[in-house]
N, CA and C atoms of all chains as a GROMACS GRO file, in nm:
protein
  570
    1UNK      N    1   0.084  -0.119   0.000
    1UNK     CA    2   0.000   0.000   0.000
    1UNK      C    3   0.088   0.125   0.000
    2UNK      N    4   0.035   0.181  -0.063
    2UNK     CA    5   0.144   0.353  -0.101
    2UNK      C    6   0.017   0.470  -0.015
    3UNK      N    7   0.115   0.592  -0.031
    3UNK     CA    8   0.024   0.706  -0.013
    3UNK      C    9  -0.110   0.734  -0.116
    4UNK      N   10  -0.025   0.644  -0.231
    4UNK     CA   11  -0.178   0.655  -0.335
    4UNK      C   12  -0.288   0.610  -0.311
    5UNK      N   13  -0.269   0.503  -0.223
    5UNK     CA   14  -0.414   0.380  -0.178
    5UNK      C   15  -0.440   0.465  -0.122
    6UNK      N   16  -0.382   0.536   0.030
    6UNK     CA   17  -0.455   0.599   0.129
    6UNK      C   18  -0.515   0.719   0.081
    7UNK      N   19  -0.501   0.768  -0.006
    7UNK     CA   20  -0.566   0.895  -0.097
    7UNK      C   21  -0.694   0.830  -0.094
    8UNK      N   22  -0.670   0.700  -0.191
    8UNK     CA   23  -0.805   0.679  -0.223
    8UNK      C   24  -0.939   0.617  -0.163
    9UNK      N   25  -0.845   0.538  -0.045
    9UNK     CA   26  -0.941   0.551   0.039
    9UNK      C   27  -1.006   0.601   0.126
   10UNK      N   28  -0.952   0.760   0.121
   10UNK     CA   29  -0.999   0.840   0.196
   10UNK      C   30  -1.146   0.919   0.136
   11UNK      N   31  -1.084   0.911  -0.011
   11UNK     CA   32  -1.169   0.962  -0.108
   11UNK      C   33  -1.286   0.861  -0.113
   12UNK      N   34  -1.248   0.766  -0.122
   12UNK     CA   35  -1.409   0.630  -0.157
   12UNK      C   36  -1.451   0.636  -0.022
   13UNK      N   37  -1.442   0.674   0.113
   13UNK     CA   38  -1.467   0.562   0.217
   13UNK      C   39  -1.502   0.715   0.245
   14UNK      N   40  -1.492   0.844   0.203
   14UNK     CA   41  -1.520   0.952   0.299
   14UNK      C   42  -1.570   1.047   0.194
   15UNK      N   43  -1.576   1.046   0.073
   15UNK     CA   44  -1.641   1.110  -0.004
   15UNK      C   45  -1.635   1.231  -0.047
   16UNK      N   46  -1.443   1.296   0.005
   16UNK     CA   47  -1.429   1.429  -0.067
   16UNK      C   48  -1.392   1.461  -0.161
   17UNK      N   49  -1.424   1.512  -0.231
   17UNK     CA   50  -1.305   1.539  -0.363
   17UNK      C   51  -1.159   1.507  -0.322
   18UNK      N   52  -1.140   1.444  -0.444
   18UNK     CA   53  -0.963   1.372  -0.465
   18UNK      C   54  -0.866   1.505  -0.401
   19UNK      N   55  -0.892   1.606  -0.467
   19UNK     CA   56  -0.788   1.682  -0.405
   19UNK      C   57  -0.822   1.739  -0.310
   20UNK      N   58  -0.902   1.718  -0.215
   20UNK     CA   59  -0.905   1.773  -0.072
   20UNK      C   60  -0.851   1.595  -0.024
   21UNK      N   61  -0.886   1.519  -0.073
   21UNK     CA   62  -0.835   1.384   0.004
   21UNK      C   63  -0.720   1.381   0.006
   22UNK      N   64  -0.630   1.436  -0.093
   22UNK     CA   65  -0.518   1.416  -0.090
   22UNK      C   66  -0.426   1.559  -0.064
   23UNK      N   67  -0.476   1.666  -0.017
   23UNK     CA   68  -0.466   1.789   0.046
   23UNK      C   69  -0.396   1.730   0.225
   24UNK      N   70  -0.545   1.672   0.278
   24UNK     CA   71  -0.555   1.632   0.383
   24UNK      C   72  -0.423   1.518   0.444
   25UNK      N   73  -0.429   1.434   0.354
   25UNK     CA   74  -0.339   1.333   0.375
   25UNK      C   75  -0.227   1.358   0.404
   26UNK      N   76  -0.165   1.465   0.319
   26UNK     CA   77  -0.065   1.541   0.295
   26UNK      C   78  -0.020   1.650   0.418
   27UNK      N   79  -0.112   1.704   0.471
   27UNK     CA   80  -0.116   1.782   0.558
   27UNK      C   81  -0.095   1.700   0.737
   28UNK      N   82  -0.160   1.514   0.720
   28UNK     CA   83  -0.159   1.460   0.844
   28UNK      C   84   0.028   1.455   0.899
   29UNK      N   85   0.035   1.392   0.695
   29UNK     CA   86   0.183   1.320   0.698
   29UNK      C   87   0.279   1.428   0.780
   30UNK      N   88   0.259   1.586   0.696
   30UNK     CA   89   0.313   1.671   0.761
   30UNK      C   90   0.339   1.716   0.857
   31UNK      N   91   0.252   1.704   0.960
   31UNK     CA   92   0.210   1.778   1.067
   31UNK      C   93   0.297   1.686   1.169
   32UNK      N   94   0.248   1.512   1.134
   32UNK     CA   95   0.353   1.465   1.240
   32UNK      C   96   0.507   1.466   1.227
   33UNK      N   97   0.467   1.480   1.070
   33UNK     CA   98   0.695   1.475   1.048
   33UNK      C   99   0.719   1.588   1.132
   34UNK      N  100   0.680   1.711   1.089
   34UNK     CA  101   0.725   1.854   1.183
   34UNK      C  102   0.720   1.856   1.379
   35UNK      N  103   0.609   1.762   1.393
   35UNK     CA  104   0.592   1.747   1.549
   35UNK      C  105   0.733   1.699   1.608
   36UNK      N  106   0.761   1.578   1.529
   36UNK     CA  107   0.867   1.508   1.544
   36UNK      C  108   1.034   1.553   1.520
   37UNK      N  109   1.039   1.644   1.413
   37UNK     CA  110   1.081   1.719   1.423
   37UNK      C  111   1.132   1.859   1.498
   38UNK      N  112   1.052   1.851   1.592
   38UNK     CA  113   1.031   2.011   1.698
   38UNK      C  114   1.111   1.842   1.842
   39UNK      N  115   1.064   1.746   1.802
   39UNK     CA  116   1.169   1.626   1.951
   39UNK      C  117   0.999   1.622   2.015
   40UNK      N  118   0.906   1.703   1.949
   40UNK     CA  119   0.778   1.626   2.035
   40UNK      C  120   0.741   1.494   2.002
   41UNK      N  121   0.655   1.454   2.118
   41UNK     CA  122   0.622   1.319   2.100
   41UNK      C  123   0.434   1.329   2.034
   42UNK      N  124   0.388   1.254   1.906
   42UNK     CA  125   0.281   1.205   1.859
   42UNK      C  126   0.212   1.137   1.950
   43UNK      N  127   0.093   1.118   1.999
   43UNK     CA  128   0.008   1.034   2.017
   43UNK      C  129  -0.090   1.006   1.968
   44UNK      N  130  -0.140   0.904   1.899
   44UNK     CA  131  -0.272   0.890   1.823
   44UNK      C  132  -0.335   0.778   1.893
   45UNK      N  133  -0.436   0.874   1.971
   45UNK     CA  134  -0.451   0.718   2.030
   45UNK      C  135  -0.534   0.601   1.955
   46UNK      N  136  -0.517   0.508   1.977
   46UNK     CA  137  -0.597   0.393   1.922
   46UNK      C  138  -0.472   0.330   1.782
   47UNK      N  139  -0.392   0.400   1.760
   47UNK     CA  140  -0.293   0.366   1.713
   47UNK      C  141  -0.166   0.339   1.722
   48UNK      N  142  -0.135   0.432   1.805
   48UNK     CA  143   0.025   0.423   1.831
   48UNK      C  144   0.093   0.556   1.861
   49UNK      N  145   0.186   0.549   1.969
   49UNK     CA  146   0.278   0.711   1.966
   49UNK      C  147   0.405   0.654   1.869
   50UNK      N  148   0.420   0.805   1.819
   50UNK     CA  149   0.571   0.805   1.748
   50UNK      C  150   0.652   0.898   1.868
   51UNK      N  151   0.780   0.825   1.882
   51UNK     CA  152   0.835   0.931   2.023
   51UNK      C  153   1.017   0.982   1.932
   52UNK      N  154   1.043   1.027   1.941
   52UNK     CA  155   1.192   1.077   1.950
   52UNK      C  156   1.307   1.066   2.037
   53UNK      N  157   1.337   0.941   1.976
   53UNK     CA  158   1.480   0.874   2.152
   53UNK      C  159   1.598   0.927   2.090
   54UNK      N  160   1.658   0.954   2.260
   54UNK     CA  161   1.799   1.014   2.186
   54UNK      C  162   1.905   0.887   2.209
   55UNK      N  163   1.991   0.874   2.110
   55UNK     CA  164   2.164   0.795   2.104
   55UNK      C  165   2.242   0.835   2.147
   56UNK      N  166   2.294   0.743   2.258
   56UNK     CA  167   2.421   0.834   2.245
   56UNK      C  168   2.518   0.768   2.193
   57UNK      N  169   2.657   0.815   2.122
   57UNK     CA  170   2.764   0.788   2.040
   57UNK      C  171   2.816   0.654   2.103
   58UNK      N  172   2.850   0.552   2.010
   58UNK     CA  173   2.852   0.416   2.018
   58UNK      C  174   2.976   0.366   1.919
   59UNK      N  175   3.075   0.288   1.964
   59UNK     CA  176   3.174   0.215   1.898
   59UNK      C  177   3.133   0.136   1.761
   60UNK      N  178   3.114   0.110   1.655
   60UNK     CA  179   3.063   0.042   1.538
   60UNK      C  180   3.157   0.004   1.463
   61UNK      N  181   3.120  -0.058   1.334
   61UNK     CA  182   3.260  -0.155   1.275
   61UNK      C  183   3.155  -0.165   1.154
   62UNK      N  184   3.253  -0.134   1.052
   62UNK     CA  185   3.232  -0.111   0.919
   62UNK      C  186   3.201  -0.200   0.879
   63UNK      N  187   3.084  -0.315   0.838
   63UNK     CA  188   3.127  -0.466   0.825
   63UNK      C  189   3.206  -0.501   0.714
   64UNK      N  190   3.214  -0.455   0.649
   64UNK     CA  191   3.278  -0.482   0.491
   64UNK      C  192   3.363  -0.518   0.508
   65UNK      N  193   3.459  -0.383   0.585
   65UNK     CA  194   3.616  -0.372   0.582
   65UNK      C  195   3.667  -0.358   0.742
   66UNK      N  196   3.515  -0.452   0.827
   66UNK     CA  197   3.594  -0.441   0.997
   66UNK      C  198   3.665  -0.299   1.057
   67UNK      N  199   3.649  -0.269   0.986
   67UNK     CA  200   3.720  -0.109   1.026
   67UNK      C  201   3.649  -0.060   1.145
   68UNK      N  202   3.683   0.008   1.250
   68UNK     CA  203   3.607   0.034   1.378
   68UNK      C  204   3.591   0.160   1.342
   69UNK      N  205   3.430   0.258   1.383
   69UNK     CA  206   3.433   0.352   1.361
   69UNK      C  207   3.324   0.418   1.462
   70UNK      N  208   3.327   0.522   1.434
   70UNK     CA  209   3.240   0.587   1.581
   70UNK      C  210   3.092   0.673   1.537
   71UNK      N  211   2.979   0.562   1.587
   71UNK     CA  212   2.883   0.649   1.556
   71UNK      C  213   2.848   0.750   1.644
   72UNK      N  214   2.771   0.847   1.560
   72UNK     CA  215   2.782   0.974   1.637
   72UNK      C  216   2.635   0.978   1.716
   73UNK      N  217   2.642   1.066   1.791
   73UNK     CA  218   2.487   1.085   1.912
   73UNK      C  219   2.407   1.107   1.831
   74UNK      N  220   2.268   1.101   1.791
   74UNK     CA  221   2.159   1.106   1.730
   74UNK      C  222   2.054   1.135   1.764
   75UNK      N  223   1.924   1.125   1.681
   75UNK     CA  224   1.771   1.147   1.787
   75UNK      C  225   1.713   1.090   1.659
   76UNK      N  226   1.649   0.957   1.686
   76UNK     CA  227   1.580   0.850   1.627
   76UNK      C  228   1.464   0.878   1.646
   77UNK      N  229   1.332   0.807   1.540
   77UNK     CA  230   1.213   0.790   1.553
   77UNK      C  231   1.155   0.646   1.601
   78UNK      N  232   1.136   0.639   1.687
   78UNK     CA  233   1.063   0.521   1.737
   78UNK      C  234   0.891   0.523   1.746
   79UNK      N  235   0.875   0.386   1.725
   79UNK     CA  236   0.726   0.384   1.706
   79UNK      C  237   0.618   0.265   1.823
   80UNK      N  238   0.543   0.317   1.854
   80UNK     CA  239   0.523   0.208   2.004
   80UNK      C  240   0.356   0.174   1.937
   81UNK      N  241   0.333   0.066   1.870
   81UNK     CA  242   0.209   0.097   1.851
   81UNK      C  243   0.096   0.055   2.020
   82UNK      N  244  -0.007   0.089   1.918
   82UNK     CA  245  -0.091   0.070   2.062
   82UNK      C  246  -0.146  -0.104   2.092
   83UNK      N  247  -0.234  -0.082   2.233
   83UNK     CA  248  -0.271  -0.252   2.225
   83UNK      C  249  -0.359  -0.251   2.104
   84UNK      N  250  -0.453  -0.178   2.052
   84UNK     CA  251  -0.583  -0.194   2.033
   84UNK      C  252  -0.495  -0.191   1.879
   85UNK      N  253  -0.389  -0.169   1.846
   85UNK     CA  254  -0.302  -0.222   1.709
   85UNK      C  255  -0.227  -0.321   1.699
   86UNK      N  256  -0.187  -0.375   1.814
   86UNK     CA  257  -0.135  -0.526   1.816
   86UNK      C  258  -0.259  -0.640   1.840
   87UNK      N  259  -0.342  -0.626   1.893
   87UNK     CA  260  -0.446  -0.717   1.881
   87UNK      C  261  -0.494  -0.698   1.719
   88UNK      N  262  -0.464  -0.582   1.747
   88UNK     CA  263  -0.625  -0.591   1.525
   88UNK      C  264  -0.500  -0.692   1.480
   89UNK      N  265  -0.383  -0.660   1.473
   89UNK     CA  266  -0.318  -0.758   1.348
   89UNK      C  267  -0.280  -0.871   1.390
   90UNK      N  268  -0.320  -0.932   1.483
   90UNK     CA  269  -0.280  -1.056   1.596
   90UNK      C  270  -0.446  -1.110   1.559
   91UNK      N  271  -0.521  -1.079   1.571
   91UNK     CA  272  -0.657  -1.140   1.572
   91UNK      C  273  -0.719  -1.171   1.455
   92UNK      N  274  -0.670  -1.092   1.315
   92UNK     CA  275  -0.712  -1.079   1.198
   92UNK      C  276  -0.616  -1.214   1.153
   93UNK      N  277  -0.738  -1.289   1.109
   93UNK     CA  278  -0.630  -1.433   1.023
   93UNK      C  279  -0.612  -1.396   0.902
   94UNK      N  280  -0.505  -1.416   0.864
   94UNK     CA  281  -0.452  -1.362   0.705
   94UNK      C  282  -0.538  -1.410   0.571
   95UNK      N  283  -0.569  -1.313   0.543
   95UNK     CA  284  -0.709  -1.357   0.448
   95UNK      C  285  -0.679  -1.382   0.273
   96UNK      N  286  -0.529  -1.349   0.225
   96UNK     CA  287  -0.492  -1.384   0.080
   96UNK      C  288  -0.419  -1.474   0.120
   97UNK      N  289   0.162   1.608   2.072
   97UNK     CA  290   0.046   1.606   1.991
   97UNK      C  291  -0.044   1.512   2.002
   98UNK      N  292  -0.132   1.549   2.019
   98UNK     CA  293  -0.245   1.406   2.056
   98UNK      C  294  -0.303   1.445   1.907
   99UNK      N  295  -0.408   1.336   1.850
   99UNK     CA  296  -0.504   1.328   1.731
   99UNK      C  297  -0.581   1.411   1.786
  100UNK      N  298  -0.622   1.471   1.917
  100UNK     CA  299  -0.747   1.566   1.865
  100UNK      C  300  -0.652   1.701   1.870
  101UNK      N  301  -0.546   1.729   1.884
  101UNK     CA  302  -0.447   1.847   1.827
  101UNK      C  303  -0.438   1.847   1.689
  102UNK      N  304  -0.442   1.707   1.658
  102UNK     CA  305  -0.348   1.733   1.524
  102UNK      C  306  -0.477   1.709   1.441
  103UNK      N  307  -0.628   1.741   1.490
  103UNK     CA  308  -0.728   1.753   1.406
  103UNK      C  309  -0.761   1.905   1.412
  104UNK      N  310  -0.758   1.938   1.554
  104UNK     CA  311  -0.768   2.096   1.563
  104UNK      C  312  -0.708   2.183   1.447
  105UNK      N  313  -0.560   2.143   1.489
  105UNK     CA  314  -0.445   2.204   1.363
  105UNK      C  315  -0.494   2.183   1.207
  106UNK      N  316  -0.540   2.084   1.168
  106UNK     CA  317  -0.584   2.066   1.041
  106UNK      C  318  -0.710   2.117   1.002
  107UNK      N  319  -0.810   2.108   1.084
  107UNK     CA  320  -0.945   2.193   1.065
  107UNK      C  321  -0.928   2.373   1.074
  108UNK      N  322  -0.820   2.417   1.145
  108UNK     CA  323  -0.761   2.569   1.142
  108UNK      C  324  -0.732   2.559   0.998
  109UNK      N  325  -0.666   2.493   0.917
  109UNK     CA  326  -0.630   2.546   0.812
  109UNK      C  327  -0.735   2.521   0.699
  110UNK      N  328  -0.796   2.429   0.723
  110UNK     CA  329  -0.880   2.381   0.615
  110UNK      C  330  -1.078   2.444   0.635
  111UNK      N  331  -1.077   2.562   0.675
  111UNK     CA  332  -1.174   2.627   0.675
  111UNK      C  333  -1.334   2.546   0.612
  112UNK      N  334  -1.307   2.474   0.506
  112UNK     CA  335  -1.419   2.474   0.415
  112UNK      C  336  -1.474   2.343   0.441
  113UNK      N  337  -1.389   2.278   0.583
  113UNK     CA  338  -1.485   2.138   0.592
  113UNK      C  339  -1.467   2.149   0.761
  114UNK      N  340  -1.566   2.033   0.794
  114UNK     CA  341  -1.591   2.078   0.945
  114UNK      C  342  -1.475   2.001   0.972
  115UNK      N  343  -1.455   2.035   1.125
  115UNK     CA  344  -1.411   1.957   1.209
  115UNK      C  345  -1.401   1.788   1.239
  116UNK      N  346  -1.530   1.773   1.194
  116UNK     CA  347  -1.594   1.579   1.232
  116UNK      C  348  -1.506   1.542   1.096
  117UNK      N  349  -1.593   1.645   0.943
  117UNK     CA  350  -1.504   1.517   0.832
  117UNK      C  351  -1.339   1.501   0.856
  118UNK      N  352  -1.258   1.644   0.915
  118UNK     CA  353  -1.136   1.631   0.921
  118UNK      C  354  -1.071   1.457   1.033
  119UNK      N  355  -1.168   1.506   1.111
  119UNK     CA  356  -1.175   1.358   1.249
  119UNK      C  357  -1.143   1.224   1.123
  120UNK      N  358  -1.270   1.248   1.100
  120UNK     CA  359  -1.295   1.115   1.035
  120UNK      C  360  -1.156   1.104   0.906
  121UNK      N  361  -1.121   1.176   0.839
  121UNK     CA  362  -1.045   1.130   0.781
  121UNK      C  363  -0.885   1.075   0.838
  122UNK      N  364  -0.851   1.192   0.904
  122UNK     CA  365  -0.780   1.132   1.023
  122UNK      C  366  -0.811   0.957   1.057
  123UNK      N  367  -0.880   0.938   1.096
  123UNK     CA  368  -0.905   0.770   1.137
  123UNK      C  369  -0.891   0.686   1.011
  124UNK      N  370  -0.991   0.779   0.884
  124UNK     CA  371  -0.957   0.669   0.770
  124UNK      C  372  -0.827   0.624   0.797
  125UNK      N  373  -0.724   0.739   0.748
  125UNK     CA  374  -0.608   0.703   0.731
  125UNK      C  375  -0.537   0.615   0.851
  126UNK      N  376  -0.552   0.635   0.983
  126UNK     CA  377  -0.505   0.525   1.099
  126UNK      C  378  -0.568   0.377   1.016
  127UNK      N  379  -0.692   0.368   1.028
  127UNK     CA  380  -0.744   0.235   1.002
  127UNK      C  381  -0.671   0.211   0.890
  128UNK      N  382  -0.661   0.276   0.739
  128UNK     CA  383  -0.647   0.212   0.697
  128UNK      C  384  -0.495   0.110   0.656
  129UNK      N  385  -0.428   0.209   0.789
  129UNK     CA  386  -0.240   0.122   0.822
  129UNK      C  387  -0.279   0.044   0.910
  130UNK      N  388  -0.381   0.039   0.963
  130UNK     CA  389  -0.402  -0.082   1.073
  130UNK      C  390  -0.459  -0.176   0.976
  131UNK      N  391  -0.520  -0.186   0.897
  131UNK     CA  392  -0.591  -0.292   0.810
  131UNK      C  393  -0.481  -0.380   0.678
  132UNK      N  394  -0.416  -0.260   0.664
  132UNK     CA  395  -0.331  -0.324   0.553
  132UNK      C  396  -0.189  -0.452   0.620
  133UNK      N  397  -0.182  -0.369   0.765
  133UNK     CA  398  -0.098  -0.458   0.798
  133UNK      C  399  -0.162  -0.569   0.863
  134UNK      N  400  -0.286  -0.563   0.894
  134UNK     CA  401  -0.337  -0.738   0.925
  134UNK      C  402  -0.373  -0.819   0.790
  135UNK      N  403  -0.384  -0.770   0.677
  135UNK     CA  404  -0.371  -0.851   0.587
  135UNK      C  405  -0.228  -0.887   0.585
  136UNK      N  406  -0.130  -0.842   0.613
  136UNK     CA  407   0.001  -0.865   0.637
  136UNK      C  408   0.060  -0.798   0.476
  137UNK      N  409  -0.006  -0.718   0.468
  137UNK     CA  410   0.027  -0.585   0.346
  137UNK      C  411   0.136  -0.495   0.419
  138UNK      N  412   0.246  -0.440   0.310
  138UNK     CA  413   0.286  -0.333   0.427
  138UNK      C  414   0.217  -0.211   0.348
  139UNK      N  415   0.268  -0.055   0.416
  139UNK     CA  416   0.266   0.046   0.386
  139UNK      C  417   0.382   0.086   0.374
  140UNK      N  418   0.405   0.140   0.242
  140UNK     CA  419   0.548   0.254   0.231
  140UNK      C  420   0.474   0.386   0.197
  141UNK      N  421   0.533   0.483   0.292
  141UNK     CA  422   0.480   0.621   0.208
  141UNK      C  423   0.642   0.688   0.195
  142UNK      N  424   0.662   0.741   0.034
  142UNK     CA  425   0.801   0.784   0.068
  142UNK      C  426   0.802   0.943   0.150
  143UNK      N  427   0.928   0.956   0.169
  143UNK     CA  428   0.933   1.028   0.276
  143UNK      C  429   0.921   1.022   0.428
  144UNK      N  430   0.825   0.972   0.454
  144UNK     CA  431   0.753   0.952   0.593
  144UNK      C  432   0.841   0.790   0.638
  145UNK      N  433   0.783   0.717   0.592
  145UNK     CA  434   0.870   0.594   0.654
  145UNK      C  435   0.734   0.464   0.603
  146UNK      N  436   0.753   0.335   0.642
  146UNK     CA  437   0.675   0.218   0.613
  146UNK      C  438   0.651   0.143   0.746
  147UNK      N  439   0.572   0.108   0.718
  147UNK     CA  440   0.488   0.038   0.835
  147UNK      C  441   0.505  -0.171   0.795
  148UNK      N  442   0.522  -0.249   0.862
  148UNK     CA  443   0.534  -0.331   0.804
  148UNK      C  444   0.516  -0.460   0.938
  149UNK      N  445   0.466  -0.559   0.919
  149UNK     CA  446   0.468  -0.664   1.016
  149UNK      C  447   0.596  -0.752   1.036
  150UNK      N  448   0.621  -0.784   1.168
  150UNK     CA  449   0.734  -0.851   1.210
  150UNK      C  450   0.706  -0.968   1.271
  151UNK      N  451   0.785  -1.048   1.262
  151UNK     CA  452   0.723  -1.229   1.304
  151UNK      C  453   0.771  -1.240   1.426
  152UNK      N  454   0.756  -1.300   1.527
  152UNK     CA  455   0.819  -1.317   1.656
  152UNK      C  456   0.824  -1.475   1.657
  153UNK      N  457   0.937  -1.541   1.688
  153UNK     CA  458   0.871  -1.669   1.668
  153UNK      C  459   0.885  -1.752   1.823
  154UNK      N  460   0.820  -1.833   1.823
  154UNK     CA  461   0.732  -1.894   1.911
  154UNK      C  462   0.898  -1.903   2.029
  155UNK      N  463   0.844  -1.875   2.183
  155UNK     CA  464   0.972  -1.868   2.280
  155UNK      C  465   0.916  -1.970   2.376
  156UNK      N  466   1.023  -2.022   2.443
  156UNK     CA  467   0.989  -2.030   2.663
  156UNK      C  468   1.000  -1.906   2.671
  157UNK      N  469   0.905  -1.863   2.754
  157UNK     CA  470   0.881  -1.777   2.848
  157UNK      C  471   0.866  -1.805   2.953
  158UNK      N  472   0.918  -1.752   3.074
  158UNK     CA  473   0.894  -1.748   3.241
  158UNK      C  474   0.786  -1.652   3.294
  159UNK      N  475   0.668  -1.680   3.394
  159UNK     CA  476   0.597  -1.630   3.442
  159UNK      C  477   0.688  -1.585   3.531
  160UNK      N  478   0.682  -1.414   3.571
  160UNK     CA  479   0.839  -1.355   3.646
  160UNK      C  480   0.814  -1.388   3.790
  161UNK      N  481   0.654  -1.376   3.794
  161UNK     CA  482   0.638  -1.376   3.919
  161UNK      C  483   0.653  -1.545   4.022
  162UNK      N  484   0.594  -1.634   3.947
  162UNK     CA  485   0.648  -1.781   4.030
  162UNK      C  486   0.746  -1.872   3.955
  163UNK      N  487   0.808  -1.781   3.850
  163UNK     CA  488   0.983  -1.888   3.807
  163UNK      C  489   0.914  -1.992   3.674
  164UNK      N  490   0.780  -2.050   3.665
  164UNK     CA  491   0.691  -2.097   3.576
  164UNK      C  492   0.730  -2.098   3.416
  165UNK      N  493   0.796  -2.194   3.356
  165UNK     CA  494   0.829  -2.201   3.240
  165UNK      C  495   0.670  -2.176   3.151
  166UNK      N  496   0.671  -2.104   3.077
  166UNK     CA  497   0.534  -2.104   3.016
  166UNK      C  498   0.575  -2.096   2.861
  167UNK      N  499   0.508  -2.157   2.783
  167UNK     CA  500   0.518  -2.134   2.619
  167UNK      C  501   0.463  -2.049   2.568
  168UNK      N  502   0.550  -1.890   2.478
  168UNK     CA  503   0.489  -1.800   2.440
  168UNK      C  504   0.478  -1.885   2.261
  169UNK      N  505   0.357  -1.837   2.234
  169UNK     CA  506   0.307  -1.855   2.059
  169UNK      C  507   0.385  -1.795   2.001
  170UNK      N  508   0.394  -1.794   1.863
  170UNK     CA  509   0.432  -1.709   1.787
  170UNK      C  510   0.362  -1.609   1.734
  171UNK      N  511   0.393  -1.487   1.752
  171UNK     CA  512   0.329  -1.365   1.692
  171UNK      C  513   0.320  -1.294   1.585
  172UNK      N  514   0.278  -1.138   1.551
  172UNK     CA  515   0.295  -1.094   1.513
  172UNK      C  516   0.308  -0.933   1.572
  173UNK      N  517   0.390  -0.848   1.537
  173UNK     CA  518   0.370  -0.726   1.601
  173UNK      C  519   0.391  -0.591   1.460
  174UNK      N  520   0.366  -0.538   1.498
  174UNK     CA  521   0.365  -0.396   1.348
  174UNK      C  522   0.456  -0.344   1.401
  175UNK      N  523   0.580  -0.312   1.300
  175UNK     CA  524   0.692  -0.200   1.291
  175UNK      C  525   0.671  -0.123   1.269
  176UNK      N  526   0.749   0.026   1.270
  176UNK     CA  527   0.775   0.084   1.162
  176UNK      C  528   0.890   0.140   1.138
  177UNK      N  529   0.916   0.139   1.052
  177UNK     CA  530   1.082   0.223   1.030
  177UNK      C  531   1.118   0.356   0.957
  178UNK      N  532   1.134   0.509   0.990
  178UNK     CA  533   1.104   0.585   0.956
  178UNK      C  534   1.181   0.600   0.795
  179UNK      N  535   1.146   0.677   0.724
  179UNK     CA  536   1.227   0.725   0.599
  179UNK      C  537   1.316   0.811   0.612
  180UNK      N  538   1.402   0.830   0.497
  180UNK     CA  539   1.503   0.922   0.535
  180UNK      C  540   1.487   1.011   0.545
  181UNK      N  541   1.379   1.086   0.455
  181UNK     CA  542   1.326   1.220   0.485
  181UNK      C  543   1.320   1.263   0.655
  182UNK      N  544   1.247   1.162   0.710
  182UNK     CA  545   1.216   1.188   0.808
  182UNK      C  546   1.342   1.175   0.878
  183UNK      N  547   1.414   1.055   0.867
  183UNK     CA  548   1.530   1.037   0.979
  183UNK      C  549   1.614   1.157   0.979
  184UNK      N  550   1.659   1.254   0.865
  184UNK     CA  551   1.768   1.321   0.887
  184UNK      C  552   1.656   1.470   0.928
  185UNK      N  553   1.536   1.457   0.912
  185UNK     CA  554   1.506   1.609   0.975
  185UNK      C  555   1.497   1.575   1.119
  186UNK      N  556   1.454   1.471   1.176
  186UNK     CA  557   1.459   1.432   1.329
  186UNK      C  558   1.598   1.435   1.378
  187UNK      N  559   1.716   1.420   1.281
  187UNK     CA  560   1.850   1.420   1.346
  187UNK      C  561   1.866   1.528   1.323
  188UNK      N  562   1.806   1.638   1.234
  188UNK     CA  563   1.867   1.785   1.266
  188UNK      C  564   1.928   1.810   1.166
  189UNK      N  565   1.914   1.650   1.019
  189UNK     CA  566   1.999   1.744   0.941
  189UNK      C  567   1.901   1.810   0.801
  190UNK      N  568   1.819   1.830   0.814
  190UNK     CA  569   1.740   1.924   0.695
  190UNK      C  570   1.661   2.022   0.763
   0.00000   0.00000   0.00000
């Protein structure tokens, strides 16, 4: 599934014009990249938080060429979904 | 940000539809990453990152509390792994 499906099923299943469906979509995607971006944390409930963990700098090794090298401190996106999203895909028997 | 922020925020800009359809589309789009991944479909959106199911496979597990060897099933749990777009503006670099 792409951003194209979710266009369209926003459009079939909710009935706005294509380009407000895909206005909107556009605007969700946004809103959390930028949240996440600012180091806030997302919550949606019934779905899942997206949170922002920080790294700190860690010894690593090139695998190729074993070479030891030093990763640097970071701030990752992590994703925690919710229960009520681990049961839907735990309970749903695979239907293709 | 909770979802009813980040519906507030979207109904501020989008004047010409209420509040509820903004809700509701909002959820389309949750449901419809919750649905694709119990068909065991993933989602890629570029930019943003993909959503995708992960297998856990069947463990011993200990009940912590009386030492109790117990057999965990095998699962399933939903990932996700962000895109690069996203990874380097969260690290600060775009």
């Amino acid at each position: 599934m792409t951003k194209a499906d979710i266009i369209s099923e926003v459009f079939d299943k909710v009935g706005l014009p294509k380009q407000d469906a895909e206005e909107l979509v556009e605007m969700i995607l946004d809103l959390i990249k930028d949240t996440l971006k600012q180091g806030e944390t997302v919550k949606l409930s019934g779905f899942g938080n997206f949170v922002v963990r920080k790294k700190n700098s860690r010894k690593g090794r090139n695998p190729k060429t074993g070479q030891e090298i030093e990763i640097t401190p970071r701030r990752v996106v992590s994703f925690r979904p919710s229960m009520i999203f681990k049961e839907h895909v735990i309970e749903s028997p695979k239907t293709e | 940000m909770t979802k009813a922020e980040l519906v507030d925020k979207i109904s501020e800009k989008k004047p010409n539809l209420t509040r509820k359809q903004v809700e509701v589309v909002v959820n389309t789009v949750l449901d419809g990453i919750k649905d694709a991944l119990s068909r065991e479909d993933k989602v890629e959106i570029r930019g943003f990152g993909s959503f995708r199911i992960r297998h856990r496979r069947a463990k011993e597990g200990r009940n912590p509390k009386t030492g109790e060897a117990v057999s965990v099933p095998p699962k399933k749990v939903p990932f996700f792994k962000a895109g690069k777009e996203m990874r380097e503006m969260v690290d600060g670099k775009l």
